[in-house]
PDB file as gemmi writes it, atoms N, CA and C in Angstrom:
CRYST1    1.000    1.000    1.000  90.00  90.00  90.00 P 1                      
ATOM      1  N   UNK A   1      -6.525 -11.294 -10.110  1.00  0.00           N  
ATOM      2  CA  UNK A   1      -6.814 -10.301 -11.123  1.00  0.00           C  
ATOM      3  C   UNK A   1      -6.314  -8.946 -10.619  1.00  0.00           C  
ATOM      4  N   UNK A   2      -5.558  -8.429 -11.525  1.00  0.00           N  
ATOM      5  CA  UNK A   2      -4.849  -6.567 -10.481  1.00  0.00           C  
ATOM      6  C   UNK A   2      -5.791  -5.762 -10.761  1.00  0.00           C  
ATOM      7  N   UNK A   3      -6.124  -4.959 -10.065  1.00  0.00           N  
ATOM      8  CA  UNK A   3      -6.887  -3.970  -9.754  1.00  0.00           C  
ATOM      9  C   UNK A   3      -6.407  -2.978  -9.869  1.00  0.00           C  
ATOM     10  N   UNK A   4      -6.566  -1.750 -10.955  1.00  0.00           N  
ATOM     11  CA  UNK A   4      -6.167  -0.342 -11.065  1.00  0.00           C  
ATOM     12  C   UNK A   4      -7.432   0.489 -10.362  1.00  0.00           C  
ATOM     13  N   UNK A   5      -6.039   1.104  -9.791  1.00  0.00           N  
ATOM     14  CA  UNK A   5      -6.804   2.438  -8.278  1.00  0.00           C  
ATOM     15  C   UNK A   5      -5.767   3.711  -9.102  1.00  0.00           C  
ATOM     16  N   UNK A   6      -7.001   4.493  -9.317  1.00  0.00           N  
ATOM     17  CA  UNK A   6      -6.778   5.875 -10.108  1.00  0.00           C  
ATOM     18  C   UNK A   6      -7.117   7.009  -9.233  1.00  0.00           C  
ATOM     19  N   UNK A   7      -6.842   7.852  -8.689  1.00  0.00           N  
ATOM     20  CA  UNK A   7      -6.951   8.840  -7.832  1.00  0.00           C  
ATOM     21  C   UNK A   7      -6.856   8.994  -6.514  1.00  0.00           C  
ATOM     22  N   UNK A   8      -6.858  10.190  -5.776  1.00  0.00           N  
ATOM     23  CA  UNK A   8      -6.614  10.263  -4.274  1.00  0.00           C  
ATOM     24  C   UNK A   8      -7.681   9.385  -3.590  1.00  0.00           C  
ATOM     25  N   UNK A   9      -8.712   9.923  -3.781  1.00  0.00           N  
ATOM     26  CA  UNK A   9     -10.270   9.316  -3.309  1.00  0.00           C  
ATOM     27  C   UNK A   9     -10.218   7.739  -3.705  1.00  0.00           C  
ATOM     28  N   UNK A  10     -10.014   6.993  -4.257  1.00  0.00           N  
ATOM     29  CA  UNK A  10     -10.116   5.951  -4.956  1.00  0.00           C  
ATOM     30  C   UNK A  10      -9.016   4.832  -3.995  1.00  0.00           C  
ATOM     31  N   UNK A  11      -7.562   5.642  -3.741  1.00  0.00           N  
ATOM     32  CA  UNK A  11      -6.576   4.915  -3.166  1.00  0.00           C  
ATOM     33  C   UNK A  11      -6.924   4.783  -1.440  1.00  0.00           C  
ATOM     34  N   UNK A  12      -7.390   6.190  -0.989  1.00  0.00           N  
ATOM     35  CA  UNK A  12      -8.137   6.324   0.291  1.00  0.00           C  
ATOM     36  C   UNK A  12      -8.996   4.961   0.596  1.00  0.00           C  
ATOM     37  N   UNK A  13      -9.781   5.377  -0.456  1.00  0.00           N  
ATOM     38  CA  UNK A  13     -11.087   4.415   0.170  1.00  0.00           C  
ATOM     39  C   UNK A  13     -10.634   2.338   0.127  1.00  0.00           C  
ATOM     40  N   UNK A  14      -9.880   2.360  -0.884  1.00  0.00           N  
ATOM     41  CA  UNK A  14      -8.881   1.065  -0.967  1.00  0.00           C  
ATOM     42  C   UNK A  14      -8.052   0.807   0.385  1.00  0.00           C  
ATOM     43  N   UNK A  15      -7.627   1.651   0.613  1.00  0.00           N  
ATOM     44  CA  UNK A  15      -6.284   1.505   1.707  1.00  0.00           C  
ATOM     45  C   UNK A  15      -7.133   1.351   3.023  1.00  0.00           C  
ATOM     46  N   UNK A  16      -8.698   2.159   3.414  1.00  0.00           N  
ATOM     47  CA  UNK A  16      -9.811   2.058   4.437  1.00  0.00           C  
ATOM     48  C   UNK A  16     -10.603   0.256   4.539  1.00  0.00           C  
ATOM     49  N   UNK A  17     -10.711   0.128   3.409  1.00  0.00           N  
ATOM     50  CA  UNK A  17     -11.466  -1.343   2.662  1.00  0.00           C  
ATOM     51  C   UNK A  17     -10.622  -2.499   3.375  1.00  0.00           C  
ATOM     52  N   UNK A  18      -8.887  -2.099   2.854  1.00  0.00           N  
ATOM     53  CA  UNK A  18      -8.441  -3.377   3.351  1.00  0.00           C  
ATOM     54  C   UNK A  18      -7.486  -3.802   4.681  1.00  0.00           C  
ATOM     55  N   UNK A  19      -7.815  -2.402   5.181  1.00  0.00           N  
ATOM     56  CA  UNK A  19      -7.307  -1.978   6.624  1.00  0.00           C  
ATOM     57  C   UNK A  19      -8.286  -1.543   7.547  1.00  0.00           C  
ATOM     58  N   UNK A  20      -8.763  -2.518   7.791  1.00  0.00           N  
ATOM     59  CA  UNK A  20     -10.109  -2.016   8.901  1.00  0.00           C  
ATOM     60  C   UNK A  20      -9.829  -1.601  10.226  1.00  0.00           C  
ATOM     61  N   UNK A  21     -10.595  -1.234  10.695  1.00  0.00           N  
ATOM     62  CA  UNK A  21     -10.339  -0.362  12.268  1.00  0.00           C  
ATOM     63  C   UNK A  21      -9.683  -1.923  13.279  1.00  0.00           C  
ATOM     64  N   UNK A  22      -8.462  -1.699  14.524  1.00  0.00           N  
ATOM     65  CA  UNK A  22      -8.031  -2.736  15.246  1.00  0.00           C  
ATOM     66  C   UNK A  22      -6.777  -3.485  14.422  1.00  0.00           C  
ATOM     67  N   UNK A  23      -7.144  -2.967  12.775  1.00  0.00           N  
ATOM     68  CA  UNK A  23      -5.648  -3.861  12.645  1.00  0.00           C  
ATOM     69  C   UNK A  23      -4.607  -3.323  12.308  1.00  0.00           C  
ATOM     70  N   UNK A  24      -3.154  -3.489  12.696  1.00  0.00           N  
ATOM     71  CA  UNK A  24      -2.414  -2.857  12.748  1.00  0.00           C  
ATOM     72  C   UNK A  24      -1.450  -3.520  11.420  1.00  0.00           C  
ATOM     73  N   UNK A  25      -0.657  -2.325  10.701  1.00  0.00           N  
ATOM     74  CA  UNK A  25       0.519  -2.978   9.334  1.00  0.00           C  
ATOM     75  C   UNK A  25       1.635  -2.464   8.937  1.00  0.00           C  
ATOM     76  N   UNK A  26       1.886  -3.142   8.992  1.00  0.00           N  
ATOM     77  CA  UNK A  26       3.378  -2.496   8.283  1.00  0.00           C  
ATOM     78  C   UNK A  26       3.801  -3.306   6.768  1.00  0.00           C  
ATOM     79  N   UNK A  27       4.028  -2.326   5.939  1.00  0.00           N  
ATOM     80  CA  UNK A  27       4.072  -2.185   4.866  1.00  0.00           C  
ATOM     81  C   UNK A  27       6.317  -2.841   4.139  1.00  0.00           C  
ATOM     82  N   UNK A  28       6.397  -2.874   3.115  1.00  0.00           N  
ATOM     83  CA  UNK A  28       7.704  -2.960   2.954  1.00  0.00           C  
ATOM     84  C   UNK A  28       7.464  -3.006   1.625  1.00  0.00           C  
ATOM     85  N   UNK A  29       8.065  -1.810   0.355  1.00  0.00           N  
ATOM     86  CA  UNK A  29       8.015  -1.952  -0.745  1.00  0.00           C  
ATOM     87  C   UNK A  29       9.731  -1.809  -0.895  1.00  0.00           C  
ATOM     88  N   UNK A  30       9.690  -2.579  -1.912  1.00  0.00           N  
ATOM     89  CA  UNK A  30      11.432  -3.165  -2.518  1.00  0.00           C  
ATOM     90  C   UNK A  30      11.193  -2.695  -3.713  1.00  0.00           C  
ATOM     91  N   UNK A  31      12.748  -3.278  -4.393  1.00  0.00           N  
ATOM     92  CA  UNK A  31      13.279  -2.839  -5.722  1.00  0.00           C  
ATOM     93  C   UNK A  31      12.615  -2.233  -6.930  1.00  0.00           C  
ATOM     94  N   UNK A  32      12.438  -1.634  -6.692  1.00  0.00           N  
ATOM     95  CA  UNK A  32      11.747  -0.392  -7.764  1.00  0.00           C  
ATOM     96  C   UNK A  32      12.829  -0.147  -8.679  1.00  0.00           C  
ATOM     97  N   UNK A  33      11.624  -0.531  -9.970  1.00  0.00           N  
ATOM     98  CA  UNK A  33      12.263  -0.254 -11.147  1.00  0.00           C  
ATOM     99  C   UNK A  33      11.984   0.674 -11.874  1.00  0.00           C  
ATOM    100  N   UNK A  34      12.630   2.195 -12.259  1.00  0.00           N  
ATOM    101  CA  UNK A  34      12.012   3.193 -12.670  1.00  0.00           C  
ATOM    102  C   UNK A  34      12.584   3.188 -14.116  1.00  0.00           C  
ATOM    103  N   UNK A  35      11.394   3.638 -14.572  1.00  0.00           N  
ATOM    104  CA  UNK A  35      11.552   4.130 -16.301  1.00  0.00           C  
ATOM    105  C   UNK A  35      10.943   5.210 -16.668  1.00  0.00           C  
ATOM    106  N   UNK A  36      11.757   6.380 -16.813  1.00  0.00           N  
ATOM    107  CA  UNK A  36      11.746   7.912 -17.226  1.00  0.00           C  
ATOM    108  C   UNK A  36      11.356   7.759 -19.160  1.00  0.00           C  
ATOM    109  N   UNK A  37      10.184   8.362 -18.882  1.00  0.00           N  
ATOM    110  CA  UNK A  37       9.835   8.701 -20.493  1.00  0.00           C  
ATOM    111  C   UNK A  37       9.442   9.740 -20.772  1.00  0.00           C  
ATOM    112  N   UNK A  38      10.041  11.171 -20.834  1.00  0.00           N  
ATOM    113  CA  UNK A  38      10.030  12.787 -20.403  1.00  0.00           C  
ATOM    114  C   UNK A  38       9.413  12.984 -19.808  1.00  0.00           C  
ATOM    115  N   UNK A  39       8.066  13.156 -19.855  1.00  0.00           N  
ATOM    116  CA  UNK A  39       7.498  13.969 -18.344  1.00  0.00           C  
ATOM    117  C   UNK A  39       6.600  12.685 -17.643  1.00  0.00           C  
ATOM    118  N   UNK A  40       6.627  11.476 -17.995  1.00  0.00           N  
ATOM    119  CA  UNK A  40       5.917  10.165 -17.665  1.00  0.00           C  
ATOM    120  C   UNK A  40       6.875   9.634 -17.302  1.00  0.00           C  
ATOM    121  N   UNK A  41       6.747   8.252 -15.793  1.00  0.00           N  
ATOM    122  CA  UNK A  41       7.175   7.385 -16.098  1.00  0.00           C  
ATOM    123  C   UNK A  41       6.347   6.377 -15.445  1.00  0.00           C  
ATOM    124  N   UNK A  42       7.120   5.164 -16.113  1.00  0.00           N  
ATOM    125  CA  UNK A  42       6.329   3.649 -15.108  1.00  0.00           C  
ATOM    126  C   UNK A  42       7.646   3.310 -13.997  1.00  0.00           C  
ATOM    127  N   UNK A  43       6.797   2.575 -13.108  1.00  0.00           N  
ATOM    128  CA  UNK A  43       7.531   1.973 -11.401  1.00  0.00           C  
ATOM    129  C   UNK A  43       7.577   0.507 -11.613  1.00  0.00           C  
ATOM    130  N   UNK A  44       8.116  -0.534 -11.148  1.00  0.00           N  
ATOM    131  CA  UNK A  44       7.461  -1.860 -10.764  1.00  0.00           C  
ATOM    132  C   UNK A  44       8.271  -1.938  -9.521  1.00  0.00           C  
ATOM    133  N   UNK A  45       7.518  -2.390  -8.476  1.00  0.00           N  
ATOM    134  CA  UNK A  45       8.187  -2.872  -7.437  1.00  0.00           C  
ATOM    135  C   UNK A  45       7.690  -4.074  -6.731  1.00  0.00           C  
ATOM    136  N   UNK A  46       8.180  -4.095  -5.563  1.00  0.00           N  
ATOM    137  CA  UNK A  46       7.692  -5.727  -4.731  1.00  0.00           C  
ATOM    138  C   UNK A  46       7.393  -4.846  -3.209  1.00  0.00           C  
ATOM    139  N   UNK A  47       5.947  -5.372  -3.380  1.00  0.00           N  
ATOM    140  CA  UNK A  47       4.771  -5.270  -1.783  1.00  0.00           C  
ATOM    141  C   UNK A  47       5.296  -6.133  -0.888  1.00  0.00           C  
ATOM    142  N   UNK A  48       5.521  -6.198   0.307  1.00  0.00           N  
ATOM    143  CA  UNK A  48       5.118  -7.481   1.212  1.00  0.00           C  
ATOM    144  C   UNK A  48       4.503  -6.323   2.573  1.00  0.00           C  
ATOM    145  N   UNK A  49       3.426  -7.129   3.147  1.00  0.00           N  
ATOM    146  CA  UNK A  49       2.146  -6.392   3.742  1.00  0.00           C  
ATOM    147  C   UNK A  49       2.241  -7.293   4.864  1.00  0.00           C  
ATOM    148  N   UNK A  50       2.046  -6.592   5.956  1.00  0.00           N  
ATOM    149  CA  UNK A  50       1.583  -7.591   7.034  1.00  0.00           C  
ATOM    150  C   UNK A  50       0.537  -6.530   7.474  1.00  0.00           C  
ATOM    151  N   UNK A  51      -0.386  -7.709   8.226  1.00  0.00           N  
ATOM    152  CA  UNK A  51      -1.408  -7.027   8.714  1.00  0.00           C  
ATOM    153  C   UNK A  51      -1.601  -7.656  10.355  1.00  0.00           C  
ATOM    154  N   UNK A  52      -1.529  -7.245  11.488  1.00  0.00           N  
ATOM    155  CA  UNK A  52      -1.804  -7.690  12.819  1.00  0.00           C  
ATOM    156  C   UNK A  52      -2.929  -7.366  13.451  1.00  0.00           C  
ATOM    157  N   UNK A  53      -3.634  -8.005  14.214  1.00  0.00           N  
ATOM    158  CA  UNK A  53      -5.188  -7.682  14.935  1.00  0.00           C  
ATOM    159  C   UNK A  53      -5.995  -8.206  14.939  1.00  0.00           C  
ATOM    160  N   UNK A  54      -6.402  -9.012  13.655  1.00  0.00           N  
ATOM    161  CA  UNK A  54      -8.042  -9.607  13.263  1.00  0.00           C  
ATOM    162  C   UNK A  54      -7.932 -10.736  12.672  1.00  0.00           C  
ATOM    163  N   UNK A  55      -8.634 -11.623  12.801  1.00  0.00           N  
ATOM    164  CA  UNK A  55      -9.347 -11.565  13.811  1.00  0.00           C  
ATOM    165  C   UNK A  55      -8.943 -12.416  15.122  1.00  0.00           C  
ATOM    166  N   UNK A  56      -9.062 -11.906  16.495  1.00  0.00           N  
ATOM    167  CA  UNK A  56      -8.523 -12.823  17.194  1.00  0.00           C  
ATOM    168  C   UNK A  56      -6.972 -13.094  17.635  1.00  0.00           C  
ATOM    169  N   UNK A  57      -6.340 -11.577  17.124  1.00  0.00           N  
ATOM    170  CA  UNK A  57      -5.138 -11.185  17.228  1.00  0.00           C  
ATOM    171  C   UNK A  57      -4.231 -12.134  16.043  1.00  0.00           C  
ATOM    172  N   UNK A  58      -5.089 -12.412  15.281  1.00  0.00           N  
ATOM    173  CA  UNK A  58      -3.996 -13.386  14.317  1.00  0.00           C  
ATOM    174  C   UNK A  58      -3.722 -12.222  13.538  1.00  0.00           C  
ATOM    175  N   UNK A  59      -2.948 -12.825  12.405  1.00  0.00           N  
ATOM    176  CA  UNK A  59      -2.285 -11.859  11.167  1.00  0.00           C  
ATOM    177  C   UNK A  59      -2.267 -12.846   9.872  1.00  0.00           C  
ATOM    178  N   UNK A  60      -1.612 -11.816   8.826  1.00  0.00           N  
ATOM    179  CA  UNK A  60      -1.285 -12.567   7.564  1.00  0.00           C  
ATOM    180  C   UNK A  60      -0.491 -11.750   7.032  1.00  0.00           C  
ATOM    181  N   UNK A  61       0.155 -12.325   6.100  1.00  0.00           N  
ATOM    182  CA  UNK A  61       1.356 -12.020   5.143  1.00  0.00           C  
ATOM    183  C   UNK A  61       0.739 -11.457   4.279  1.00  0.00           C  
ATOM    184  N   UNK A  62       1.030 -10.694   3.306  1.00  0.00           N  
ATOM    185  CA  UNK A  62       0.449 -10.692   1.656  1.00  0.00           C  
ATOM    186  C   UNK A  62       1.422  -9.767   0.677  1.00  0.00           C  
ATOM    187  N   UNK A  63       1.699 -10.480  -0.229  1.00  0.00           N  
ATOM    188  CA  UNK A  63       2.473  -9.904  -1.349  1.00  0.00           C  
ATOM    189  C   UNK A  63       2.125  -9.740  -2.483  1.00  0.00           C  
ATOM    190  N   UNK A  64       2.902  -8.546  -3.014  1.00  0.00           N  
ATOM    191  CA  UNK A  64       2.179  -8.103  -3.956  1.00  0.00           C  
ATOM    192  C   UNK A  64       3.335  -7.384  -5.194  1.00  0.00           C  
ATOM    193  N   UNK A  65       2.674  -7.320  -6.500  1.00  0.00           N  
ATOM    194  CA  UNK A  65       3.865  -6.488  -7.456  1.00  0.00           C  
ATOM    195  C   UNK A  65       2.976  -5.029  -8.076  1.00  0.00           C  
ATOM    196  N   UNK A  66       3.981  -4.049  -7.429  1.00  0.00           N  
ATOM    197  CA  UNK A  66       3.212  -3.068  -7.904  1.00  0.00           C  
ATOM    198  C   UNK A  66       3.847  -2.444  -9.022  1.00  0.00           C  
ATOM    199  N   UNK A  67       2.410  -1.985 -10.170  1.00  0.00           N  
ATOM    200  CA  UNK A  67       2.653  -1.371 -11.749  1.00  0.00           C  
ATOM    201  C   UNK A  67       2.600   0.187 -11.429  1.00  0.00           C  
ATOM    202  N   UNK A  68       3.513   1.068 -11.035  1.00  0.00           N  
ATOM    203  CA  UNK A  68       2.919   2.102 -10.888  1.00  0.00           C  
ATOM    204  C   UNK A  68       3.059   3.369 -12.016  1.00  0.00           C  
ATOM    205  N   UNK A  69       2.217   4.312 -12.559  1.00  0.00           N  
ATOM    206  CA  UNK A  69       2.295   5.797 -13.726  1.00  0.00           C  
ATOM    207  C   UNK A  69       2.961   6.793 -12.556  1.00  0.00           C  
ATOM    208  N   UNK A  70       3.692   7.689 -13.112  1.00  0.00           N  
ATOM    209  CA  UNK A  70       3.770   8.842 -12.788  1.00  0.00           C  
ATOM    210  C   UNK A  70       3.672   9.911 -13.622  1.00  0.00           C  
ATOM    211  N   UNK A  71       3.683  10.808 -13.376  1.00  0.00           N  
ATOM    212  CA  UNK A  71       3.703  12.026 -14.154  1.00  0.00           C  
ATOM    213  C   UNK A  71       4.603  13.393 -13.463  1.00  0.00           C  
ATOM    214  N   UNK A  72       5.695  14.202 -14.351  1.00  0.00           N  
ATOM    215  CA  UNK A  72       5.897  15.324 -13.773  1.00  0.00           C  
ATOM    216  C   UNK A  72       4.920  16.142 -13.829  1.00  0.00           C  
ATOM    217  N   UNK A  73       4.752  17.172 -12.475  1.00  0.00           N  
ATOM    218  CA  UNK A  73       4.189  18.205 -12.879  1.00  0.00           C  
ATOM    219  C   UNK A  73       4.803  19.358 -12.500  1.00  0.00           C  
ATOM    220  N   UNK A  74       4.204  20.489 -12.283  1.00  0.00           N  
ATOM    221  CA  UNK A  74       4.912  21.778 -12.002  1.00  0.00           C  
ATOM    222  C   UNK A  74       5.997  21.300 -10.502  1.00  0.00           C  
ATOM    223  N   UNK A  75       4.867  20.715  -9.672  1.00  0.00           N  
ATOM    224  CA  UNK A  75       5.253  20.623  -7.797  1.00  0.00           C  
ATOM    225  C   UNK A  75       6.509  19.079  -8.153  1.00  0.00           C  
ATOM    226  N   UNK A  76       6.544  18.695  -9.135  1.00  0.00           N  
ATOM    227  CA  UNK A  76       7.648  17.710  -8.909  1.00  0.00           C  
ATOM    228  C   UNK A  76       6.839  16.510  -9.859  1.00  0.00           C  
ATOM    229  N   UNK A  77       7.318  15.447  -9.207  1.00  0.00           N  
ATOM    230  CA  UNK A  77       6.914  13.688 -10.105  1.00  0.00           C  
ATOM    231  C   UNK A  77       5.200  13.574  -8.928  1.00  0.00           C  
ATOM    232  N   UNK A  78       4.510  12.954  -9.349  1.00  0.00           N  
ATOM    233  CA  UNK A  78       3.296  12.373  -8.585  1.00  0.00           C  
ATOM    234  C   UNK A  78       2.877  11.394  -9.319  1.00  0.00           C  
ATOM    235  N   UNK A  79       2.173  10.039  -8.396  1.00  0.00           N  
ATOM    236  CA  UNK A  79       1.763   9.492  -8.850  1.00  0.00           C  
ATOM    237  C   UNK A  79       0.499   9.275  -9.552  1.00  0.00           C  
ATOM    238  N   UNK A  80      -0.015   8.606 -10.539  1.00  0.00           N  
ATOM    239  CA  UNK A  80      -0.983   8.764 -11.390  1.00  0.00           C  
ATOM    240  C   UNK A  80      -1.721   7.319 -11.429  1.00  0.00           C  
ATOM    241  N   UNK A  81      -1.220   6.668 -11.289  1.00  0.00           N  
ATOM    242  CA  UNK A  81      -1.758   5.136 -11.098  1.00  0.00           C  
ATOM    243  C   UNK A  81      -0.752   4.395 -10.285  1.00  0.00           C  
ATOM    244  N   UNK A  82      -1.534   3.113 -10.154  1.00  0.00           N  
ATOM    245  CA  UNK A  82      -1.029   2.323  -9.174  1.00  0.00           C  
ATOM    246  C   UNK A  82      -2.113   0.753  -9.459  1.00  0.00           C  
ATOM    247  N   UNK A  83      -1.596  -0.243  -9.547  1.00  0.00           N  
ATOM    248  CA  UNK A  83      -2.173  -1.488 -10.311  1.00  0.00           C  
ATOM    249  C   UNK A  83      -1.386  -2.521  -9.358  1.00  0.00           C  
ATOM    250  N   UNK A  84      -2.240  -2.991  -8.670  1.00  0.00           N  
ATOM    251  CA  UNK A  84      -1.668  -4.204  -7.801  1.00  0.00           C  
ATOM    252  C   UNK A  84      -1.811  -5.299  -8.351  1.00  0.00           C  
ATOM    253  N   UNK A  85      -0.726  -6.519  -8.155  1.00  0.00           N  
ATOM    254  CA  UNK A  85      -0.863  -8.172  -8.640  1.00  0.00           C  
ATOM    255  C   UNK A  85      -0.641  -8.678  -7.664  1.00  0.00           C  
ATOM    256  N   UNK A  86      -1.478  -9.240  -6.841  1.00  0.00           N  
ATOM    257  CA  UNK A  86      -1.558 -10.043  -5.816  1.00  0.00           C  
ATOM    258  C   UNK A  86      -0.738 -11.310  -6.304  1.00  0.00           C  
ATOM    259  N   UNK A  87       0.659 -11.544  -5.458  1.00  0.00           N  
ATOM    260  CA  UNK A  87       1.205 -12.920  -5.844  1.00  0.00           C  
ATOM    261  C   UNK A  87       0.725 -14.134  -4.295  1.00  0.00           C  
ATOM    262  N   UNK A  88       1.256 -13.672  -3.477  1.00  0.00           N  
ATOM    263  CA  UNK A  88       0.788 -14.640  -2.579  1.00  0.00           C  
ATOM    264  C   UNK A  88       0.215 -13.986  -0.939  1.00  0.00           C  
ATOM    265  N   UNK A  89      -0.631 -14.988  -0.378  1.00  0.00           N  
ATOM    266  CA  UNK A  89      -0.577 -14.800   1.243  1.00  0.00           C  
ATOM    267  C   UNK A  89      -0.638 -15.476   2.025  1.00  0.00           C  
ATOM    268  N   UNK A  90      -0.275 -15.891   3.274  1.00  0.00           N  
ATOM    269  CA  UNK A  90      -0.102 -16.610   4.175  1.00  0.00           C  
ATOM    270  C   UNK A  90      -0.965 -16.117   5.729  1.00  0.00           C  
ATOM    271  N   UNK A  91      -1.568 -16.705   6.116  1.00  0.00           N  
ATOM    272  CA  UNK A  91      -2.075 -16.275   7.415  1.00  0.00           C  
ATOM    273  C   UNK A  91      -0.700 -16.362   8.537  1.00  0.00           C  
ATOM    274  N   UNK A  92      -1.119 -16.032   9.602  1.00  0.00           N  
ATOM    275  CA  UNK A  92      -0.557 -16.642  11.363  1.00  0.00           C  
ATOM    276  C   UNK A  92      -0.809 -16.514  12.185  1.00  0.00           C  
ATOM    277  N   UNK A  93      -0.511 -17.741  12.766  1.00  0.00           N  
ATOM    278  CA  UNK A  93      -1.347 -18.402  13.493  1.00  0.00           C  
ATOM    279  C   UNK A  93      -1.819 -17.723  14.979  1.00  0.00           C  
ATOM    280  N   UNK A  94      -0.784 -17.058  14.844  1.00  0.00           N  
ATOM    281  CA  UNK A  94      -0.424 -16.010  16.481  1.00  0.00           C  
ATOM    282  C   UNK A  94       0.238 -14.864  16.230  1.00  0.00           C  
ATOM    283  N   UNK A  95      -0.472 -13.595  16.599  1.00  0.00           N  
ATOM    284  CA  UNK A  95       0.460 -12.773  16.714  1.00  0.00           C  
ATOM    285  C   UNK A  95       0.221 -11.528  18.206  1.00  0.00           C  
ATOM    286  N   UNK A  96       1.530 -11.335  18.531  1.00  0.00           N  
ATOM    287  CA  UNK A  96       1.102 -10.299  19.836  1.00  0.00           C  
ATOM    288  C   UNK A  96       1.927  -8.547  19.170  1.00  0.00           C  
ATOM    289  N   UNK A  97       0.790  -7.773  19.323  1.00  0.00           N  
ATOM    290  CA  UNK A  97       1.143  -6.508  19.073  1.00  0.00           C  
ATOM    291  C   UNK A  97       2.039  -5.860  20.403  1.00  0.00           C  
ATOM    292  N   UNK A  98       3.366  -5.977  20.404  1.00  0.00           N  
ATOM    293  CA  UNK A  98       4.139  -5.455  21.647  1.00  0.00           C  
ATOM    294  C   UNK A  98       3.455  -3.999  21.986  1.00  0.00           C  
ATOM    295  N   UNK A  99       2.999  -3.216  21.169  1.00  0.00           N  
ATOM    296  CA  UNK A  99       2.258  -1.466  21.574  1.00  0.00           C  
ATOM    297  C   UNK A  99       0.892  -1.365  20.609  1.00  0.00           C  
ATOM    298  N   UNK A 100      -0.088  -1.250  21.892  1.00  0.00           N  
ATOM    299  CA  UNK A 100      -1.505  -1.136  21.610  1.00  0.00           C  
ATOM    300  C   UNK A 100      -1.520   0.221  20.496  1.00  0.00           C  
ATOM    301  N   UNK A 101      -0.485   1.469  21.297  1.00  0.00           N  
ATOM    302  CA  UNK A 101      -0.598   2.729  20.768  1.00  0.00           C  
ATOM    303  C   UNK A 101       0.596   3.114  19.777  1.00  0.00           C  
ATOM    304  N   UNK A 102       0.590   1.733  18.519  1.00  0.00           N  
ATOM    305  CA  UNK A 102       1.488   1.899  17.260  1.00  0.00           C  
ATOM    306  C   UNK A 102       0.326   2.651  16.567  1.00  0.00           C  
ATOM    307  N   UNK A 103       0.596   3.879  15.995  1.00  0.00           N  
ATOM    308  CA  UNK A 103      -0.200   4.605  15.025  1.00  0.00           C  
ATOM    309  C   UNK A 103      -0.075   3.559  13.811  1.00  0.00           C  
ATOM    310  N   UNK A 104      -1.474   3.131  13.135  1.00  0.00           N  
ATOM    311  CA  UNK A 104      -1.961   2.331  12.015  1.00  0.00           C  
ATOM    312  C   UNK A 104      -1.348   3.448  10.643  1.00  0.00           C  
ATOM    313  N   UNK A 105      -1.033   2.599   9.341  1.00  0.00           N  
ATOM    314  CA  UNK A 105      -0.606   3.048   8.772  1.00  0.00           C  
ATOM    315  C   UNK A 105      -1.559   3.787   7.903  1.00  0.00           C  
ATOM    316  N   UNK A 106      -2.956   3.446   7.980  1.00  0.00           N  
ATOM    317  CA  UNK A 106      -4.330   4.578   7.658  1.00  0.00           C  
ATOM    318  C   UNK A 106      -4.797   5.113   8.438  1.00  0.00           C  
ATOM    319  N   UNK A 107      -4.135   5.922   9.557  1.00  0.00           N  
ATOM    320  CA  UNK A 107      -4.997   6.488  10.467  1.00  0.00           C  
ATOM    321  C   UNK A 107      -4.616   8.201   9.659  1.00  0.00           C  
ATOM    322  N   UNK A 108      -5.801   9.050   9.898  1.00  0.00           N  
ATOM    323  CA  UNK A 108      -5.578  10.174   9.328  1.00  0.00           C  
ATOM    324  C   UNK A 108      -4.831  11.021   9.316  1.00  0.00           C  
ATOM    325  N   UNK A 109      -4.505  11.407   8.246  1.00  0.00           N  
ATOM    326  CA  UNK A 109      -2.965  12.353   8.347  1.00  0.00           C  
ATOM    327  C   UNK A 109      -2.746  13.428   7.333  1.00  0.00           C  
ATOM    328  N   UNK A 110      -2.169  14.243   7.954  1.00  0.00           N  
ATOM    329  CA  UNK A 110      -2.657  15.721   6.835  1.00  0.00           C  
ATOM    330  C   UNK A 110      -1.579  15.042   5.692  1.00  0.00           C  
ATOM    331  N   UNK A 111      -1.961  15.161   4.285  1.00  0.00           N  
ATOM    332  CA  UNK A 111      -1.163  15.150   3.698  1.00  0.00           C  
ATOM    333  C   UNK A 111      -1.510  15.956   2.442  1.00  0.00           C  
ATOM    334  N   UNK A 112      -0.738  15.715   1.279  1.00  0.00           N  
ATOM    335  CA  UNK A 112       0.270  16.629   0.073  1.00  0.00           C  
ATOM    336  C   UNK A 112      -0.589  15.861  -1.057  1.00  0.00           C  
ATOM    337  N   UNK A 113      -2.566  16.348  -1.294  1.00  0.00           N  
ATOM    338  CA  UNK A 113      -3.095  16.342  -2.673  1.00  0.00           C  
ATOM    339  C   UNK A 113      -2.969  16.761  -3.220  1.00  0.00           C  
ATOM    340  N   UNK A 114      -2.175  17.127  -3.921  1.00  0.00           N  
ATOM    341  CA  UNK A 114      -2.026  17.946  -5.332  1.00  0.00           C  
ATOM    342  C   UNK A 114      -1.098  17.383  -6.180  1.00  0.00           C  
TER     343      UNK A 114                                                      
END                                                                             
């Protein structure tokens, strides 16, 4: 079932939920399809997620198709929604993190709310 995540606070606390402390990810979004409708547009693209650490140093795959809104505003395009479709995931069986001290892709970071 996709799940629409509407705001800063909302995507935060999502991205905290399914990235818990110890596990480490790297992310890969593909072919994005943009559609300009004057100051709106819609995204679709393709997720694939890995996640390393937990439990037990294993990992898993997970893919996903993302629906995303934008909107222009004064500061440029921003996003406005974001609607995930979970297509598939795969565990494994083993994984070794070559660097303990890879910065996680939710660890805190000043960034650009507005």
């Amino acid at each position: 079932m996709p799940t629409l995540v509407q705001g800063i606070d909302a995507l935060v606390e999502k991205a905290r939920r399914i990235r818990p402390a110890g596990v480490f990810t790297q992310s890969f979004i593909t072919n994005p399809l943009i559609e300009v409708d004057g100051d709106t547009a819609t995204i679709a693209a393709n997720l694939l997620a890995v996640f390393v650490g937990q439990p037990e140093g294993r990992g898993r795959l997970f893919a996903e198709r993302y629906h995303l809104n934008a909107a222009r505003t004064r500061r440029g395009w921003r996003i406005s929604g974001v609607e995930g479709v979970p297509w598939w995931e795969a565990a494994l069986p083993e994984v070794t993190p070559f660097h303990a001290d890879v910065p996680r892709a939710d660890a805190d970071t000043a960034a650009d709310r507005s």
